[in-house]
N, C-alpha and C positions, 0 to 999 in steps of 0.2 A: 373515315378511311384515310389511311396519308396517303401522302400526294407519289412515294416509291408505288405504291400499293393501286392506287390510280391507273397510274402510268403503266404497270404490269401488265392491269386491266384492260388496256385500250391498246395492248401490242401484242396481245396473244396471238400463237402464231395460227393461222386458218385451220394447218392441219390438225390442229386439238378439236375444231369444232368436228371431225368426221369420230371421235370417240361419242360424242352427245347419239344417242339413239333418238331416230324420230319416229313415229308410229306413223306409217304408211298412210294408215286411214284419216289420221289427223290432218296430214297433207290433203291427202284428196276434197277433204271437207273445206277446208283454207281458201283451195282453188275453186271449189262448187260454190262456196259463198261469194265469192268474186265474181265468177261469170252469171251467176242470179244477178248479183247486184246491178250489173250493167246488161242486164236483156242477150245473152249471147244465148239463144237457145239452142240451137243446132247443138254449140259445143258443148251444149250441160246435157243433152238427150243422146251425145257419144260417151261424154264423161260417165254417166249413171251405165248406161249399157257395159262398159268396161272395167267400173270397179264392182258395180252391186249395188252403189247408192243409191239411194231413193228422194225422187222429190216428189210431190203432191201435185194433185190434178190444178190444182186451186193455184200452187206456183207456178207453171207453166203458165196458165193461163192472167197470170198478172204480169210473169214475162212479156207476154205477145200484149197486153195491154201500152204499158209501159214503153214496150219497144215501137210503137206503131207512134205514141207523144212522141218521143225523142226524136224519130227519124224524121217528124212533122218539123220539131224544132230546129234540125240542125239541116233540112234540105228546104228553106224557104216556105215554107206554110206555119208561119208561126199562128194564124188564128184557128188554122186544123189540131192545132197542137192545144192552144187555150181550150177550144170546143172540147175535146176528145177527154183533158183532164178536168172540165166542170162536171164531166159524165162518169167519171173514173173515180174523181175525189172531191164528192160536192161538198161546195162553202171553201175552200183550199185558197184559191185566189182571192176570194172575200175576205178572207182573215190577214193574208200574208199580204199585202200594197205592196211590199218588197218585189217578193217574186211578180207579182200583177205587172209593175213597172218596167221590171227586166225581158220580160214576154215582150212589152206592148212599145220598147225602143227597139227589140229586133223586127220588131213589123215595121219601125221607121225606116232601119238600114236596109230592109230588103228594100222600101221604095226608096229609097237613097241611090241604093245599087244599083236600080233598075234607072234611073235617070227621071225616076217620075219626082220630079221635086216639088211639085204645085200638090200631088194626090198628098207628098209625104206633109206637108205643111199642113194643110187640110185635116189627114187624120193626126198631127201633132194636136193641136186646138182643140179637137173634139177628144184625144183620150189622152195627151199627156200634159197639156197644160194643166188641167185641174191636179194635179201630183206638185207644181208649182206652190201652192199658197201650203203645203208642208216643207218646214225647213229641211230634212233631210235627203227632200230631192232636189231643191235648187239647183247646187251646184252640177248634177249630175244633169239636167235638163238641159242646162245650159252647153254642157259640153255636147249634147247630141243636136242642140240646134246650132249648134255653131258650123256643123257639118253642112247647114244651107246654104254658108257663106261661100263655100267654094266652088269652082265650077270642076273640079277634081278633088274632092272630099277625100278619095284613096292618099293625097301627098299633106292632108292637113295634121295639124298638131294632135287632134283627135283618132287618129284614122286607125288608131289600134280598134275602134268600135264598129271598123267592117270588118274584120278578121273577122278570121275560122275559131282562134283560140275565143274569144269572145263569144262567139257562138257556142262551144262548148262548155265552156264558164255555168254558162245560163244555165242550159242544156241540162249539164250535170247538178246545179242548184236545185232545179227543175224535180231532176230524178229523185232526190235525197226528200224533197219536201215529200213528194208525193209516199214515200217507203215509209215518212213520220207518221203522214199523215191517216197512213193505214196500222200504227201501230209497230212496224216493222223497223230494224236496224236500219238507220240513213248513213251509215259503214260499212262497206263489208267486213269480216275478217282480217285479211291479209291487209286490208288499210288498216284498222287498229295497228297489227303490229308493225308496221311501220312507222306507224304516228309514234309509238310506243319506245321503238328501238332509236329514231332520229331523236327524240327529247330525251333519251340517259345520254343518248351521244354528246348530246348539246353538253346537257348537264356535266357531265367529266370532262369536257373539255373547259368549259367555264371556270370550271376548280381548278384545272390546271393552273389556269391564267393563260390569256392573248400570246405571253413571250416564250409559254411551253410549247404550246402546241395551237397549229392552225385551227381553226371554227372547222365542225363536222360538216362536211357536205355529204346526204346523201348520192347524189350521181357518182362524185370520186368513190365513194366506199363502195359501190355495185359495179366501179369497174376493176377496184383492186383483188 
């Protein structure tokens, strides 16, 4: 493709995309795949009522599984959240150390948060030191015991690993394994195409070159 022909490409005006015809239903499904994917049941049990979709008993009911981890993980009961997915998705944490690890430093931060610093140390030793004699969680250990060092762990160099985002990180690793782990898309839909649409964007911009045109940023293009 030349780089005139590029460039056309990436300044089409909006209103051509309202000639592109969408099938309705196609939407609908975009969006039903998306609210599955993240447990929003209510909204997929109005969605289905309103268009005609249909989900399976079986879905719903891995919704409410799913959604009961998550809400364990992302509201302080991280070991309600371990327990509920060894019952959900057995052998999952035994295979994955990864995820195991990510679970068992948000039980740190909780007793980080709560000021219990003696229990957090305690259960560091009994379930995350052994993650230590594997070299790819060193570094990361270290960053979460370093948070002992402070008497306000919220102002230290680490302290992105009390945040909410952080919690959601997991949360959502969390989710995705568990959706592999049953054979099911760890994507929804509407992620695909996103993922899909951000990387031509990269990619033509690339081509351009740095002095054509600025790096795509998805946020600016969802607000233009």
């Amino acid at each position: 493709m030349k780089e005139e022909e590029i460039g056309s490409t990436m300044d089409v005006d909006p209103k051509q995309y309202e000639q592109i015809i969408i099938n309705g239903k196609d939407s609908h499904n975009i969006i039903l795949s998306y609210l599955i994917h993240g447990c929003f049941k209510d909204t997929v049990e109005s969605l289905v009522a309103s268009t005609g979709l249909k989900v399976s008993a079986a879905q719903l009911e891995d919704m409410e599984k799913r959604k009961r981890i998550l809400h364990s993980a992302l509201n302080g009961n991280v070991l309600g959240a371990i327990q509920l997915t060894e019952e959900v998705s057995p052998d999952l944490l035994e295979k994955d150390k990864g995820l195991l690890f990510d679970l068992l430093s948000l039980r740190f931060v909780e007793l980080i948060s709560s000021k219990k610093c003696t229990e957090a140390l305690e259960f560091a030793q009994a379930k995350l030191t052994p993650f230590g004699k594997m070299q790819d969680y060193v570094e990361k250990l270290e960053d979460f015991m370093a948070l002992l060092a402070y008497e306000e762990p919220e102002k230290s160099p680490v302290f992105h690993l009390l945040s909410l985002d952080y919690r959601q990180h997991v949360a959502d690793k969390l989710n995705r394994a568990i959706l592999a782990h049953a054979c099911m898309p760890s994507y929804s839909e509407l992620e695909r195409i996103i993922q899909q649409a951000t990387v031509v964007r990269q990619c033509l911009s690339g081509d351009l070159g740095k002095d054509v045109v600025s790096p795509f940023s998805l946020k600016d293009f969802l607000k233009s």
